[in-house]
Each structure stands twice: as C-alpha cells, then as structure tokens.
C-alpha positions as CSV (number, residue, x, y, z in Angstrom):
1,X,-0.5,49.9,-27.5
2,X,-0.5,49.6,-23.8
3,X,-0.8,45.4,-24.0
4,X,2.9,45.8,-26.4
5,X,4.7,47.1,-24.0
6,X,3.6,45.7,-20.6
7,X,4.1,42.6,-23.2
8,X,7.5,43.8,-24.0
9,X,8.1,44.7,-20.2
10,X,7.1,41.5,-18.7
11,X,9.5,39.8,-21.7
12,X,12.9,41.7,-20.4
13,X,12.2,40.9,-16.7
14,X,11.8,37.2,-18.0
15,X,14.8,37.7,-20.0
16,X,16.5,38.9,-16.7
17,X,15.8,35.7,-15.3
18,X,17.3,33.4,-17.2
19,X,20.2,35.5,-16.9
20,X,20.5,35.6,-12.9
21,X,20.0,32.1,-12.9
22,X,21.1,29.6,-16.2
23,X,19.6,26.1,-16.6
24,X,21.1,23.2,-15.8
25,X,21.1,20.6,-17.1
26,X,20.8,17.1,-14.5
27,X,23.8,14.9,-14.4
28,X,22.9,11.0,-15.8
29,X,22.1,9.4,-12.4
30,X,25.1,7.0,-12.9
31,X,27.4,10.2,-11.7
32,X,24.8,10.7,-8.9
33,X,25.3,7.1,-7.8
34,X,29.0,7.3,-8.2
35,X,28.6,10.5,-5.6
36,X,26.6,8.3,-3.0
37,X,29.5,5.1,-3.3
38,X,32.2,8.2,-2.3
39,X,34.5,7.4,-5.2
40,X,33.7,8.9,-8.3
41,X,36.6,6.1,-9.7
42,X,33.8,3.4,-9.3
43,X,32.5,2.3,-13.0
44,X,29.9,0.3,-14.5
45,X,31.0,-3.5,-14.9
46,X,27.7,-5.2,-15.4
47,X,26.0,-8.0,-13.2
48,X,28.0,-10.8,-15.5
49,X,31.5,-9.6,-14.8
50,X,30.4,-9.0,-10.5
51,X,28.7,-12.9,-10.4
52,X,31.5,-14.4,-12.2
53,X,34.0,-13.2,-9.7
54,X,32.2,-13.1,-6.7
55,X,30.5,-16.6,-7.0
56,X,28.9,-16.3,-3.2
57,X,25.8,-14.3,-4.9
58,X,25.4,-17.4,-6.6
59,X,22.1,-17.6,-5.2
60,X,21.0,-14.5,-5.1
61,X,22.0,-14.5,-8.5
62,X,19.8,-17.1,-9.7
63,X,16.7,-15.5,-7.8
64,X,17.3,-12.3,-9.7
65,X,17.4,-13.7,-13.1
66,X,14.5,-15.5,-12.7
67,X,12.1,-12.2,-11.5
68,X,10.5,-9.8,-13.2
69,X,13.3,-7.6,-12.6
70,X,16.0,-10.0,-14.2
71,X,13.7,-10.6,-17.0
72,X,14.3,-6.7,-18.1
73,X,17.8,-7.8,-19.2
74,X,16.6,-8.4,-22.8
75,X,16.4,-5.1,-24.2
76,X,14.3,-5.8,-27.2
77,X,11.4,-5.4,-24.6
78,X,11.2,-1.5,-24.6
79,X,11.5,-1.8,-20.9
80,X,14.7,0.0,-18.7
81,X,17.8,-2.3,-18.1
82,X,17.7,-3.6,-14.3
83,X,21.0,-5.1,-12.8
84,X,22.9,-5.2,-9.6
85,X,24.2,-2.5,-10.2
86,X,21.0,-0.3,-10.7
87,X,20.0,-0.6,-7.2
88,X,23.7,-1.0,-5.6
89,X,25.8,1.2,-7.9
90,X,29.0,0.7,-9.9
91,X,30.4,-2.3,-8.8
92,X,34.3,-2.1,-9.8
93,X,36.2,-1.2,-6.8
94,X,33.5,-4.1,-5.0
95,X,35.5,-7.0,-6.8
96,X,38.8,-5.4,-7.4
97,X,40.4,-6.5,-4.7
98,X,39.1,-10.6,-5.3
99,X,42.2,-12.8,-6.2
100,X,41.6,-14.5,-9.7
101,X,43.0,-17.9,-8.0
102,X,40.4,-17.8,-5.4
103,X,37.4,-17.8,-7.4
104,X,35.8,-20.6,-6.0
105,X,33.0,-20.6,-3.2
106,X,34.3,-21.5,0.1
107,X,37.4,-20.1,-0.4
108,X,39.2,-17.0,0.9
109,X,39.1,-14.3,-1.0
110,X,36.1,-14.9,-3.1
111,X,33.9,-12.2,-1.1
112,X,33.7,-8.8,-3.1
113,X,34.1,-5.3,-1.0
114,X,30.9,-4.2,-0.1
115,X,31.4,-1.0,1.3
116,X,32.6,-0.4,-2.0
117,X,28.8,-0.4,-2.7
118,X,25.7,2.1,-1.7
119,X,25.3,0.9,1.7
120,X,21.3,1.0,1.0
121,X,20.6,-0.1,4.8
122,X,22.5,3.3,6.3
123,X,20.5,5.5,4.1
124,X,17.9,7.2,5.4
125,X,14.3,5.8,4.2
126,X,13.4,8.4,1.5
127,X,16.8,7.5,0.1
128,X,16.2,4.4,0.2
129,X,13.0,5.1,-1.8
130,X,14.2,7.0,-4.5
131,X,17.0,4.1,-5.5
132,X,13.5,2.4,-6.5
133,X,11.6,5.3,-7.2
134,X,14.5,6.6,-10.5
135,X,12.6,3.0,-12.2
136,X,9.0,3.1,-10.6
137,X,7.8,6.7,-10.8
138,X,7.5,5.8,-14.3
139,X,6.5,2.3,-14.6
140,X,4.6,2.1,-12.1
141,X,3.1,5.5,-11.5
142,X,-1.1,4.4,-10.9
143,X,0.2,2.4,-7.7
144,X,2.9,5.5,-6.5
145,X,0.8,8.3,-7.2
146,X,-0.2,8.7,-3.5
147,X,3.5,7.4,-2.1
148,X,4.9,10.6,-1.2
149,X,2.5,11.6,0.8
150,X,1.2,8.3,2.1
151,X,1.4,7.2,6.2
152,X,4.2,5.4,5.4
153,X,6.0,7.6,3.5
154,X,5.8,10.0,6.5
155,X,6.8,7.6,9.2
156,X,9.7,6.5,7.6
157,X,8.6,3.3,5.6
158,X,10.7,2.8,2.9
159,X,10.3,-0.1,-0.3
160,X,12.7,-2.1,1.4
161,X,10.8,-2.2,4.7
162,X,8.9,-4.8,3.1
163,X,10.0,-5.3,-0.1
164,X,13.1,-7.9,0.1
165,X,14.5,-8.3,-3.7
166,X,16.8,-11.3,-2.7
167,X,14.8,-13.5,-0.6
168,X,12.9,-15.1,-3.9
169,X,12.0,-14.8,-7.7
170,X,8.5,-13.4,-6.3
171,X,9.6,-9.5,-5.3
172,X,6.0,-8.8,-4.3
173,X,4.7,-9.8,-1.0
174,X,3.0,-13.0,-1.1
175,X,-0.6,-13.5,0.6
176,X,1.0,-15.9,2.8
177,X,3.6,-13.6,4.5
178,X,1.3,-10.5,3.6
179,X,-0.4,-10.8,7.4
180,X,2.5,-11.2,9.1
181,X,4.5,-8.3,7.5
182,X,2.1,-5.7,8.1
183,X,1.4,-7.1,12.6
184,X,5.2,-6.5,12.8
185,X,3.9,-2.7,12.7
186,X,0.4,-2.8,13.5
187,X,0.1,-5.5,17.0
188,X,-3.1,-3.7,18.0
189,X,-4.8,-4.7,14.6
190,X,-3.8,-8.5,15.3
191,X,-5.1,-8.6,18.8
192,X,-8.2,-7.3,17.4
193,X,-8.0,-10.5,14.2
194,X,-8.1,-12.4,17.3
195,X,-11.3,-11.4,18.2
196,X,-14.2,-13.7,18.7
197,X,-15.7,-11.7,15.3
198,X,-13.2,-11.3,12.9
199,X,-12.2,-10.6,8.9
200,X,-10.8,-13.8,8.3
201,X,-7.1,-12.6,7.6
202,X,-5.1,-15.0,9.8
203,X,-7.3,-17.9,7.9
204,X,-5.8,-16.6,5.0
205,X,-9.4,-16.1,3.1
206,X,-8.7,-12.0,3.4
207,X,-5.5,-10.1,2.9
208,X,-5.0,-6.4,4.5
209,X,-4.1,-5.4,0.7
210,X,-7.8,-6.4,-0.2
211,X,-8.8,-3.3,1.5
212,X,-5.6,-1.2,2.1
213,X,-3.3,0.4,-0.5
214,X,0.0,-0.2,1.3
215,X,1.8,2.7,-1.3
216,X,-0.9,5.3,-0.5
217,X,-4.8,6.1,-0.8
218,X,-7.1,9.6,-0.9
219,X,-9.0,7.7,1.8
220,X,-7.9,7.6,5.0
221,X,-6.0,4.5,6.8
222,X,-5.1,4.1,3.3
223,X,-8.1,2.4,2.3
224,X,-8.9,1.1,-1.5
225,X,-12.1,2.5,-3.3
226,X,-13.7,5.9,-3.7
227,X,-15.1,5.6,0.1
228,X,-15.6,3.8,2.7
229,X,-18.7,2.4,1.8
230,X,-17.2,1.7,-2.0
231,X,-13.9,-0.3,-0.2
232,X,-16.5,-2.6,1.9
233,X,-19.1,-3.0,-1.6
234,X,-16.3,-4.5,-3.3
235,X,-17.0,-8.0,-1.3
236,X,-20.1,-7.2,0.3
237,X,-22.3,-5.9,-3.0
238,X,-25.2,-7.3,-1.7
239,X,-25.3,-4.7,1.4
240,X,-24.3,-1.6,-0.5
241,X,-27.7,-1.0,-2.5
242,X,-28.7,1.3,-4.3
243,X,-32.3,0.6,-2.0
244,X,-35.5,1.8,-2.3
245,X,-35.7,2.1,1.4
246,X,-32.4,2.4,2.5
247,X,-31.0,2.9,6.1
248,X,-30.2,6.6,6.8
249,X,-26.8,5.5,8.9
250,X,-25.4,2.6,6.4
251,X,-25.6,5.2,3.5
252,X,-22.7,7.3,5.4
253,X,-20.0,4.3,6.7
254,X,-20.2,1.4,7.6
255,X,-17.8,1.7,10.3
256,X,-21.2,3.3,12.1
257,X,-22.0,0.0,13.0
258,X,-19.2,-2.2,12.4
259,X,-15.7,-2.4,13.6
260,X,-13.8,-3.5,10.4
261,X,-10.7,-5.7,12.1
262,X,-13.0,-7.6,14.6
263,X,-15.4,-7.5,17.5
264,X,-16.6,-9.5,20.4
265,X,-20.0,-9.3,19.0
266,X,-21.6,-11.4,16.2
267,X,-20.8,-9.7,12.7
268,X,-18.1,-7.3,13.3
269,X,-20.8,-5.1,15.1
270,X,-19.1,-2.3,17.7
271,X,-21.7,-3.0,20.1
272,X,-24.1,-5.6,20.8
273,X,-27.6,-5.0,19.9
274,X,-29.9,-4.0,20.9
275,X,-27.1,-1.0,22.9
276,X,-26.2,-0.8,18.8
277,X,-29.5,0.5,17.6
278,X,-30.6,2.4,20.6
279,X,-27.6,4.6,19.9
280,X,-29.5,6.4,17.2
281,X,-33.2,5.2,17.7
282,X,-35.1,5.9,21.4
283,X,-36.0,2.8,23.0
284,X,-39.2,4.7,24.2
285,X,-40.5,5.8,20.7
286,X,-43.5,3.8,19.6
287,X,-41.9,3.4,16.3
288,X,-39.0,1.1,18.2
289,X,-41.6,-1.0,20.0
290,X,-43.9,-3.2,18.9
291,X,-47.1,-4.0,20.9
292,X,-48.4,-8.0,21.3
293,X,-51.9,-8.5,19.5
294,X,-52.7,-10.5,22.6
295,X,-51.9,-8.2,25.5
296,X,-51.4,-5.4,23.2
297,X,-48.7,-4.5,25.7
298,X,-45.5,-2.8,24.4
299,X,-43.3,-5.8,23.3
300,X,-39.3,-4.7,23.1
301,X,-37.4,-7.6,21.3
302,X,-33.9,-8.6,21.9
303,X,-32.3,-8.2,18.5
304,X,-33.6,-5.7,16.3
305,X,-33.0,-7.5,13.5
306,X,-35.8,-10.2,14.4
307,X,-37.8,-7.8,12.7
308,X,-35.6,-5.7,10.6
309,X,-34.0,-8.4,9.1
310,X,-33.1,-6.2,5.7
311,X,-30.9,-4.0,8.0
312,X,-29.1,-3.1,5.5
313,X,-32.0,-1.8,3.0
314,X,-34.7,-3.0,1.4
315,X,-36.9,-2.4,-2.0
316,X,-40.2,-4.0,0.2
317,X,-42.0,-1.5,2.4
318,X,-44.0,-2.9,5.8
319,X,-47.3,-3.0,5.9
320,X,-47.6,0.6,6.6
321,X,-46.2,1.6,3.7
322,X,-43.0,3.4,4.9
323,X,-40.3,0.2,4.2
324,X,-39.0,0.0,7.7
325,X,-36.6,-2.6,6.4
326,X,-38.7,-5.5,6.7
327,X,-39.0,-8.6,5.0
C-alpha cells in the first residue's frame, strides 16, 4: 500500500511538470535558417533556379554536381537532399535583384546579393559547424562522435577550416595538400619532419591522418587506435609482439624511446644510445656490461643494440636462459 501512493505521489509531481513547462515542439530548420539570413521573407528556390540566374557559379556549379554532395540530388537514394541552399540558406532575395537582360557572364548585373545569404565566414566556428553538423551527426556519426569535445573543437576549428566545398569535386582533403593543411597550425611539428630522422610525411609515403583522427580521438593528441602502442602496431606489427621476452619499457609507449615526428638520432630515438638505455638500465650493473673472454675486463659497447638486437622483444632467450633480447 505504501509503494501506490508514493507511486501515485511521484505521478502528480510529474504531472505538475508538464504543466509548468509544455513541450515544444522544434521549428523545421528551414525557419531556423531563415532566422540566421535576417529576413524571414527569404524562401526556398532550389540550386537550378539560383545557377540559371547567377551564371558566375558556373564553376562552382559544375564542381558541386560532380561530388558526393551533388550526387545526393537523386532522391531515390534514401540519402538527404544537399543543395546550395542547405549550407547557404534560402536563396530568393540573393537573385532578386539580377536583371533578366543581364544574364550573361561578364556582364553587369549578373552577380546575385550575397549578403542576402548566411554569411558562413562571420559566424562564429561552432556555428559554422553545426550548418554541417544538421547532415553529418547522422551520416556520419563513427567519424563525429568525439568532435565536440575534440582539440579542435575547443580551439575554434571549425569544418570549414579545412574543409573547402568549392575548391574541387574531391570535398575531403587530399594526401597531397593533407601536410600542408595541418603545418599552417602546427610549424613546430614541421621543423621537427625536417629532422635528420623523420616519418616520411613531407615525402608523401605517411600522412598525419594515418595516425591522427583530425575530428577527435579518446587518445590524446588525437591519435587513431586503442593506445599508443596500438596507433604505432598498425604499420610497425612486427615491433608490437605479443613476445615471449618482451621489453618491460616498449610494453607501455613507445614514445619511451622514440620521438614520433623526428629526431636527430638514427630511428626516431629521443636520445642517442647508449644516453637512451642508460636512462633506465645502470651503466655500472654487471648485467649492462659485458666482460672480453680475452682480458676478461668489463667491455661497455657503443650501441646497445650490437647485442640486443631484438630490442623490441624476442621469443629466443640468451644463453642464460633469461631472453635478454638476444638474437
């Protein structure tokens, strides 16, 4: 009997509720992009009617219709209808004001109004977002799911930082650009691809999105993979094990060793050996040094990896039985 009525109780302050505050429902977002223009006389014309008025998108035109956003305009695909006026709003006060008799390119006249349209550039960057974001939180949601939250996100980055819809048919960044894009931000990462030891991204053999998820990542810096170690495997499988003998420091990061953009010593390593090893392992410690069999003097090499040369692991064990790494 108790359970009814704090059932019963807990109903009417629920009830109460809904009355204090009634839902909503959300305007289509056409009225929300009518708002942004700052005429709510604007209306939908469609990209046909805009291009055949305003024949200096001619170009721009062509490059649309031939991307994988123009290629939406069949709606027997299933997929969301994407025009010029998805991205820049309703486009009829923009070509209202173009005289019928100057219709031609290189005439006056033939520009349309585009003030008349969101002004995308004066938005502020999460704006600027979210015009792509109405589409791609759906259709794209595996590559957004970390956006919001993402270093770029939070430094102002928005998709049209890098993103430039009328440039080509190819919307995505190509490999070839990729490099270049991403140094406009980051100069201290291509000093260090200038590096004697480097990733070879400015050869164009490696691109920063081969390791980097530029819309977001659980990892840090935005990495790919489930760690550190797992971003690095995906090329280097060879060095990730699993080993029988494996190196206590390697099974952490890599980074331990290894500056990832590029070094002044041979293989990426942060310091040059044998300063790398003794880090971590005591120069003095007879398991460091080896002794001659003909002076039986302590012998210290100059590269560890004379000896260790399975660094990295190893399924071997030495001749003592503890798999040192050894070959």
């Amino acid at each position: 009997m108790r359970y009814k009525v704090v059932f019963c109780c807990m109903l009417a302050v629920m009830g109460g509720c809904v009355a204090l505050k009634p839902s909503k429902p959300l305007l289509p977002v056409a009225e929300y992009e009518r708002m942004i223009v700052g005429n709510l006389n604007a209306d939908y014309v469609g990209t046909d009617n805009c291009v055949a008025k305003c024949h200096a998108h001619d170009m721009i035109t062509s490059y649309f219709r031939k991307s994988v956003h123009g290629e939406q305009r069949n709606r027997d695909n299933g997929l969301p209808l994407v025009n010029c006026e998805s991205c820049h709003g309703p486009g009829s006060l923009a070509i209202a004001k173009i005289e019928a008799n100057h219709a031609r390119l290189g005439e006056a006249g033939n520009r349309c109004d585009t003030s008349e349209l969101i002004e995308i550039r004066r938005l502020p960057s999460p704006a600027q977002s979210l015009i792509c974001l109405k589409c791609h939180s759906a259709a794209s949601t595996p590559a957004l799911a970390h956006w919001n939250t993402s270093v770029h996100a939070l430094n102002d980055i928005s998709c049209i930082s890098c993103h430039n819809l009328h440039e080509s048919p190819r919307q995505k960044v190509s490999r070839e650009k990729m490099a270049e894009l991403c140094f406009g931000c980051h100069p201290d990462v291509k000093a260090q691809f200038s590096l004697f030891s480097h990733h070879p991204v400015q050869e164009r053999k490696v691109g920063c999105f081969d390791c980097h998820d530029p819309h977001g990542s659980p990892q840090l810096h935005m990495l790919k993979g489930v760690t550190l170690k797992d971003t690095c495997g995906r090329c280097h499988a060879d060095k990730s094990g699993p080993f029988v003998y494996e190196h206590g420091d390697v099974t952490e990061t890599c980074s331990n060793c290894h500056a990832p953009h590029g070094s002044v010593n041979r293989r990426l390593l942060s310091a040059a050996m044998p300063f790398l090893c003794i880090q971590c392992h005591n120069p003095g410690h007879r398991s460091v040094m080896s002794s001659s069999p003909a002076t039986n003097k302590a012998l210290f090499a100059n590269r560890c990896t004379d000896c260790h040369s399975s660094i990295h692991g190893s399924d071997t064990p030495d001749n003592r039985g503890m798999g040192t790494l050894r070959k």
